[in-house]
VMD Tcl script that draws the C-alpha trace (Angstrom):
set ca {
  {7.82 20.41 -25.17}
  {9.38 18.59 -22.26}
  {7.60 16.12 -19.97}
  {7.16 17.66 -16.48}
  {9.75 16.51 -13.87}
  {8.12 15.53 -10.88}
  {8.94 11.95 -10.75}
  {12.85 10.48 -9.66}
  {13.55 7.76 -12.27}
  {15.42 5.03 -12.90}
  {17.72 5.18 -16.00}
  {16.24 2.14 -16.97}
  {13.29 1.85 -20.18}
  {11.11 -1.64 -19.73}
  {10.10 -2.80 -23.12}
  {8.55 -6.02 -22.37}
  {7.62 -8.02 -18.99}
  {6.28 -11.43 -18.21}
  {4.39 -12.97 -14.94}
  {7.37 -10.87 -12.27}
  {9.98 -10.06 -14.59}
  {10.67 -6.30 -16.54}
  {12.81 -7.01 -19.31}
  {14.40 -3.23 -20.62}
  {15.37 -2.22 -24.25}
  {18.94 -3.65 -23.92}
  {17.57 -7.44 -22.99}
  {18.37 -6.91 -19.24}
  {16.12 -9.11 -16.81}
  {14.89 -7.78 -13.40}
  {13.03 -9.48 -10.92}
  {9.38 -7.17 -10.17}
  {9.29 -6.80 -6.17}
  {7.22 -3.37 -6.31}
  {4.81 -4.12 -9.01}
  {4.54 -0.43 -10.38}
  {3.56 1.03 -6.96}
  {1.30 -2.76 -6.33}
  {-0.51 -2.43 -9.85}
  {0.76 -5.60 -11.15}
  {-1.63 -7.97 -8.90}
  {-1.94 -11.51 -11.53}
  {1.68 -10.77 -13.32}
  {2.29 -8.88 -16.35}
  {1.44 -9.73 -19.71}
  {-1.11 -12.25 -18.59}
  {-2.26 -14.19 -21.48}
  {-6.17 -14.05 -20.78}
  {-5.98 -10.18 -19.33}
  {-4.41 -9.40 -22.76}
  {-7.04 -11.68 -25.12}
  {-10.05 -10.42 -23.07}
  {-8.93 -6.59 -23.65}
  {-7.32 -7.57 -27.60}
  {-11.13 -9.11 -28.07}
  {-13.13 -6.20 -26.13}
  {-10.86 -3.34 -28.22}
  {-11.63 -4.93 -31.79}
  {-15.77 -3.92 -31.04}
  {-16.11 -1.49 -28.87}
  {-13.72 0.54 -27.20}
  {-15.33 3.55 -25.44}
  {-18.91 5.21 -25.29}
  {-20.42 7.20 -22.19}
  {-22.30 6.10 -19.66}
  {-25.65 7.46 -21.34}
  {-25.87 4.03 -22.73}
  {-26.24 0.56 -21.60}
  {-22.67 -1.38 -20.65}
  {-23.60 -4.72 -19.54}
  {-20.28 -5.54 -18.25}
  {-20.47 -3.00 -15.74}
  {-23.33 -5.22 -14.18}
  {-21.22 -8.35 -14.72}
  {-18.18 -6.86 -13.21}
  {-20.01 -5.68 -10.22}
  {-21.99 -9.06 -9.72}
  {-18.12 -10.68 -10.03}
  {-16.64 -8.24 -7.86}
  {-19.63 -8.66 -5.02}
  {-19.04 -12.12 -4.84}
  {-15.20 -12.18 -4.68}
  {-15.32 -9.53 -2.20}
  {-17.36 -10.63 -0.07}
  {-20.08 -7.97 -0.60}
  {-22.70 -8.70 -2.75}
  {-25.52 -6.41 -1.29}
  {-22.93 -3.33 -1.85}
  {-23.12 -1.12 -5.10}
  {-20.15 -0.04 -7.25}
  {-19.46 2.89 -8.49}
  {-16.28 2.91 -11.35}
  {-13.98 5.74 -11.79}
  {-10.02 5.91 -13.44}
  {-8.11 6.21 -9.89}
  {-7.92 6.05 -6.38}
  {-8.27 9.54 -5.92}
  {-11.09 10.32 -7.59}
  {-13.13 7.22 -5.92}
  {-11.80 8.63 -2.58}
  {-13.16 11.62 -3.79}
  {-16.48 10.14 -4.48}
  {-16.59 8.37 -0.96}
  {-16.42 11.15 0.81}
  {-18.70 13.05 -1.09}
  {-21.48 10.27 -0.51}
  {-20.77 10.34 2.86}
  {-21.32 13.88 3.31}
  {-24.60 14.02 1.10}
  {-25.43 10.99 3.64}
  {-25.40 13.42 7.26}
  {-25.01 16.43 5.92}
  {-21.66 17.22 7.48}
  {-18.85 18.32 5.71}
  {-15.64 17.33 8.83}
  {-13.43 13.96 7.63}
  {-11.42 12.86 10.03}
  {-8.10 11.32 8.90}
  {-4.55 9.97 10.68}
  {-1.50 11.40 10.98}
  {0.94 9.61 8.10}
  {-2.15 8.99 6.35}
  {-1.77 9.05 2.17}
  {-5.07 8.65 0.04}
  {-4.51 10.51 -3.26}
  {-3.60 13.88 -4.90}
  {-6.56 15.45 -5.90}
  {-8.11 18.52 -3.87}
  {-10.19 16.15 -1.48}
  {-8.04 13.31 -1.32}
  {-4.99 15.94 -0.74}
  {-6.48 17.25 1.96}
  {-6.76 14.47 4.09}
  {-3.42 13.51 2.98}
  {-1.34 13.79 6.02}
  {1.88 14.94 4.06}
  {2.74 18.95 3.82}
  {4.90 18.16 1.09}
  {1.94 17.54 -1.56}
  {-0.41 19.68 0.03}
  {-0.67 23.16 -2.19}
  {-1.87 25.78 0.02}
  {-5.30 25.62 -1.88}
  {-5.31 21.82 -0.37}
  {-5.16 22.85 3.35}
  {-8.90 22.57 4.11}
  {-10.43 23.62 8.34}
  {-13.00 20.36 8.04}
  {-9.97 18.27 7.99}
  {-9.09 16.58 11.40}
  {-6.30 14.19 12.05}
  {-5.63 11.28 15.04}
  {-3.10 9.06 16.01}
  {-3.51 5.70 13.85}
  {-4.82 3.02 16.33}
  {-6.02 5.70 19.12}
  {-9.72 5.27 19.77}
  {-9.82 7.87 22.46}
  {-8.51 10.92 20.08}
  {-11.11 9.62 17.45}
  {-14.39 9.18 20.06}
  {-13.62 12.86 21.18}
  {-13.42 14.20 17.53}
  {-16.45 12.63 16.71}
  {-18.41 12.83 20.08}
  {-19.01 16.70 18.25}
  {-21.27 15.85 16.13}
  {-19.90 17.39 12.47}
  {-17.48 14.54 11.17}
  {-19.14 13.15 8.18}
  {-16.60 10.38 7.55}
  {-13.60 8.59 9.29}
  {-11.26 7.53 6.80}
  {-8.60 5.05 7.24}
  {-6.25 3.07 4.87}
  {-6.74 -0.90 5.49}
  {-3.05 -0.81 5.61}
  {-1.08 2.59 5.43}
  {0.96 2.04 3.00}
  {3.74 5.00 1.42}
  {3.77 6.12 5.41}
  {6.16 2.83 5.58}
  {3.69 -0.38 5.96}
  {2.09 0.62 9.53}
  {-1.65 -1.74 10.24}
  {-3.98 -0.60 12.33}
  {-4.92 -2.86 15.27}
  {-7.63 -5.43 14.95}
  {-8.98 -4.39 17.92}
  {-8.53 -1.12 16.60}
  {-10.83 -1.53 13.75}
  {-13.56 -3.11 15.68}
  {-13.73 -0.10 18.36}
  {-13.80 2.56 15.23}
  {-16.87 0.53 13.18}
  {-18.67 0.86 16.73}
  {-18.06 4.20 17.78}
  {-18.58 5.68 13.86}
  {-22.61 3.90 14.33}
  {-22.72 5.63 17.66}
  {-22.33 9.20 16.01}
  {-23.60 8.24 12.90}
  {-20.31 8.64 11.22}
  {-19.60 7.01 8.17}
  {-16.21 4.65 7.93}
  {-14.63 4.79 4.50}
  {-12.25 2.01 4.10}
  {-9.41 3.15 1.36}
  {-8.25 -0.61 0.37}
  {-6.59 1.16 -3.30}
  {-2.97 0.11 -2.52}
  {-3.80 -3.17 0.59}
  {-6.94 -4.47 -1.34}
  {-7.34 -6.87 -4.21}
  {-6.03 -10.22 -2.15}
  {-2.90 -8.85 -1.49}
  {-2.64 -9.36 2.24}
  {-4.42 -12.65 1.68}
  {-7.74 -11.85 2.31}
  {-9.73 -9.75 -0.44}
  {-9.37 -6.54 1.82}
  {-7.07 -6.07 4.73}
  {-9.57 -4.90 6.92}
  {-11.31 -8.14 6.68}
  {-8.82 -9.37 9.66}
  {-11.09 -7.57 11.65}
  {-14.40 -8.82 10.75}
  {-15.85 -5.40 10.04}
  {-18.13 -3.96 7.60}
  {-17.33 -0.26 6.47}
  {-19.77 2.33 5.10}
  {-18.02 2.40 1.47}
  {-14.69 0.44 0.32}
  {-12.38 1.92 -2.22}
  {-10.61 0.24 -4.45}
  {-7.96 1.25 -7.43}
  {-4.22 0.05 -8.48}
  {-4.87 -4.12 -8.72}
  {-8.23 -4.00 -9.68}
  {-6.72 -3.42 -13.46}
  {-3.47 -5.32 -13.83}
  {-2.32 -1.80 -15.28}
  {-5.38 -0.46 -17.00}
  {-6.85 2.68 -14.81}
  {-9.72 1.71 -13.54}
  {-10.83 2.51 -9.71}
  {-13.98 1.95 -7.58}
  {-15.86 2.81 -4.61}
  {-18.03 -0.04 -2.89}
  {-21.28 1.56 -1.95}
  {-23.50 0.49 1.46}
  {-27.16 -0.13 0.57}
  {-27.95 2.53 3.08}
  {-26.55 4.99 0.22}
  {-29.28 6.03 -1.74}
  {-28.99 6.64 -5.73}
  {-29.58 10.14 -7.45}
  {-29.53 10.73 -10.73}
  {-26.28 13.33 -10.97}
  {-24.80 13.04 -7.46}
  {-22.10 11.68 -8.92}
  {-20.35 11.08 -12.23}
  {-17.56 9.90 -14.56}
  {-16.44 10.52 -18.21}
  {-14.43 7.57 -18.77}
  {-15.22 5.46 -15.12}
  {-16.52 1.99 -16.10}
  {-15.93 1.75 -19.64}
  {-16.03 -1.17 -21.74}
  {-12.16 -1.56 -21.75}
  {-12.02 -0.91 -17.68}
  {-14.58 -3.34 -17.20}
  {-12.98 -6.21 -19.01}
  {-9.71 -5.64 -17.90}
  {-11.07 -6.26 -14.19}
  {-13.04 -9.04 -14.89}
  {-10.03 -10.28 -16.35}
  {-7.95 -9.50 -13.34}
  {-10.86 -11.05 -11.06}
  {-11.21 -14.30 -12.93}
  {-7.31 -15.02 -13.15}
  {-6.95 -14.69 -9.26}
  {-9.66 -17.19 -8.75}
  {-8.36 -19.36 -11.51}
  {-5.18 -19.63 -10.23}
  {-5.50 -18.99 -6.23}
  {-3.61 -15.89 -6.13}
  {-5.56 -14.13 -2.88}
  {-4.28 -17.81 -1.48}
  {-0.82 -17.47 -2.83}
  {-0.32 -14.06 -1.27}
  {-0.67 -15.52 1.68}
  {1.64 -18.23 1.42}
  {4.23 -16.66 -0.58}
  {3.90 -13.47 1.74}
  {4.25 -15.83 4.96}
  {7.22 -17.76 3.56}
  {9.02 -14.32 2.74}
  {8.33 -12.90 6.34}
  {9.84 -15.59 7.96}
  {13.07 -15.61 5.54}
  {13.34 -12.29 5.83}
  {13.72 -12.62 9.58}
  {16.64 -14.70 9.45}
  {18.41 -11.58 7.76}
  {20.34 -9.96 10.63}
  {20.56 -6.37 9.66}
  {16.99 -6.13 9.30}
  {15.13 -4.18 12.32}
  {11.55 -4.81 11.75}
  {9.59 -6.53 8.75}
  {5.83 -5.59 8.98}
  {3.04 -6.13 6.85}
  {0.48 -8.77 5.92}
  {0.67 -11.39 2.46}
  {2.46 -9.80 -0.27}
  {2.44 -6.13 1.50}
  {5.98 -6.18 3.16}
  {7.65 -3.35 4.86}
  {11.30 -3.70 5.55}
  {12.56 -1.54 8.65}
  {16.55 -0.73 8.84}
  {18.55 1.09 11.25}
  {19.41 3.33 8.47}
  {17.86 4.81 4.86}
  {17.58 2.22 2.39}
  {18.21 4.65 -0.91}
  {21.93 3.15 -1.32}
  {20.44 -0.35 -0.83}
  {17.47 0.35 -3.31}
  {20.17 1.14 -5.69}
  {22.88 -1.47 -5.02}
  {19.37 -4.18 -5.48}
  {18.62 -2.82 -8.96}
  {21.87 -2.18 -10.12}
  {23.99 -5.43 -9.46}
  {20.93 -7.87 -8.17}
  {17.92 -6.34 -10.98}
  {15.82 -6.00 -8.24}
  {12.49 -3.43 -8.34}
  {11.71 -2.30 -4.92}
  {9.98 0.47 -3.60}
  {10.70 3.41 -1.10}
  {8.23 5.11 1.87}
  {7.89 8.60 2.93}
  {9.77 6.74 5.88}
  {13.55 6.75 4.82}
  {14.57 3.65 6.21}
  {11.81 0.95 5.21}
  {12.04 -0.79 2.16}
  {8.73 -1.33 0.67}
  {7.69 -4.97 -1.13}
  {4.28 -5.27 -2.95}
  {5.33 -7.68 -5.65}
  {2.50 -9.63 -8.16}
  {0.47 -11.64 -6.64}
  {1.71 -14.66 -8.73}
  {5.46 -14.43 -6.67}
  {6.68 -17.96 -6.25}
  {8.71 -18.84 -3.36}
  {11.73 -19.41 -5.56}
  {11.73 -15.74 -6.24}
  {11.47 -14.75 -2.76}
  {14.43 -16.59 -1.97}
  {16.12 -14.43 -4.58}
  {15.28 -11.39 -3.17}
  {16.43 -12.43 0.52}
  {19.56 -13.73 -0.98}
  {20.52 -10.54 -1.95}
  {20.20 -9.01 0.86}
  {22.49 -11.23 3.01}
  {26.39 -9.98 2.99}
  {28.30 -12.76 2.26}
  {32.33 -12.05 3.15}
  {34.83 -12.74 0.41}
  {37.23 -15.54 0.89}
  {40.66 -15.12 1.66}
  {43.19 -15.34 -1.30}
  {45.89 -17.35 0.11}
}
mol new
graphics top color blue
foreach p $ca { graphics top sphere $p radius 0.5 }
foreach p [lrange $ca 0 end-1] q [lrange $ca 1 end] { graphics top cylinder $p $q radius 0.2 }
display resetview
């Protein structure tokens, strides 16, 4: 049996990393600037993330949720107060898809409606739901392409008040930073007009925060820039260092029913540690803090770079604009500087979301390498 190939790879095979270096089989070191599509959030191999889990595995490893898992009360307490939402409920899944899933099934058991409205370059997931209001043809199976799916211009509030002035949109849903569509935020002001006009047509506003969350734009959730409160929060990629483990972060309006929703493996004991793990190293060592620093100081070298068009982005979420696609660039930065660094659906930005634990040092790497220097003259 061969493995099925949908992914482009690298001809390169890790087998060890440490803090933001991969190391592969043949001893070669590379600098992490992508952090396995922003998984990577307090560095790899993290000594306490890998005792916590060691320590968790050697008792208990797995058992359904028809039984009492204390951690999944301790997580959630830890996770409240990091956040910034305490009075919220969480609900623990494997990925970002499925908890977008589950968000937009709450919301629609909420009002009844079944319409979502979505933006255009939108991307939350690959499951049927999360497909659908996936704003890319290109993963969307014809099975995906669903009627009570609407889509508006990111940062329009006029499109959105007419789509929902109707009356059946269940849910707005919007990325706190669109991220594989190339890095593109949505406008403070932006924000505060869509949590206002959502409570005037009693429309709830699902925040998807799986790939900008997790202090990685320097504040627990990148929406948090604009002082709102959404309906539900979802959460995925650094909430596990690695381990798959995802989240939805519930409004006390929602009310609890035994089998409105539910998870095989969600919240496990093994998930659960893992993210306290995560949680109590980025407190330990100031890493929602350091994202912002790090981020800030990498912004403004990158700026000095004169073939660069735009840099966007907030902390340690960086999108790099050029005038042209950044494929032979990607490959020219992992081949002869061991750079990982990601690509967007948009061909010519260069996408950063590096471990939260990037020192400034290594920043100055990466710029480095991106500056031409000419050859001197052999005289």
């Amino acid at each position: 049996m061969n493995y099925f190939n949908v992914f482009p790879r690298w001809q390169i095979e890790p087998a060890r990393a440490q803090g933001c270096k991969i190391y592969d089989n043949n001893g070669v070191e590379y600098l992490d600037f992508y952090g396995g599509h922003a998984v990577i959030s307090i560095g790899h191999s993290h000594p306490k993330y890998i005792a916590k889990i060691t320590e968790q595995l050697s008792n208990i490893g797995f058992y359904s949720n028809s039984v009492q898992i204390p951690l999944q009360d301790e997580y959630a307490e830890k996770l409240g107060k990091a956040s910034g939402y305490p009075d919220y409920s969480l609900f623990m899944v494997n990925s970002g898809a499925e908890a977008n899933e589950n968000a937009i099934k709450l919301a629609s058991f909420r009002n009844g409606r079944k319409k979502i409205l979505s933006f255009y370059n939108a991307f939350h997931g690959r499951t049927h739901g999360a497909v659908a209001v996936t704003d890319n043809s290109g993963i969307r199976a014809p099975v995906n392409i669903c009627e009570h799916v609407v889509y508006a211009p990111l940062n329009d509030i006029e499109a959105v008040t007419v789509a929902l002035s109707k009356g059946d949109v269940c849910a707005v849903i919007i990325e706190g930073i669109q991220g594989l569509s190339g890095i593109n935020s949505p406008d403070t002001e932006f924000l505060k007009a869509l949590r206002t006009v959502c409570d005037q047509y009693d429309t709830d506003l699902i925040l998807d925060e799986i790939q900008s969350g997790y202090g990685r734009t320097g504040k627990f959730f990148a929406f948090q820039y604009a002082d709102i409160r959404p309906d539900i929060i979802t959460v995925a990629k650094g909430m596990g260092n690695g381990f798959p483990v995802a989240g939805a972060l519930i409004h006390p309006k929602y009310e609890a029913k035994y089998g409105m929703l539910g998870t095989t493996f969600g919240g496990g004991y093994l998930a659960c540690v893992a993210s306290v793990a995560v949680l109590e190293v980025m407190q330990q060592e100031n890493l929602v803090e350091n994202a912002l620093k790090t981020g800030n100081y990498l912004v403004e070298q990158l700026k000095t770079v004169s073939k660069i068009k735009e840099v966007r982005g907030r902390g340690l979420m960086i999108g790099i604009e050029f005038d042209e696609p950044v494929a032979p660039l990607r490959n020219k930065l992992i081949r002869e500087h061991r750079i990982f660094t990601g690509a967007s659906s948009n061909k010519n930005v260069l996408r950063l979301l590096p471990p939260l634990t990037l020192k400034p040092e290594q920043a100055d790497v990466f710029v480095n390498s991106l500056i031409v220097r000419r050859q001197p003259k052999i005289v």
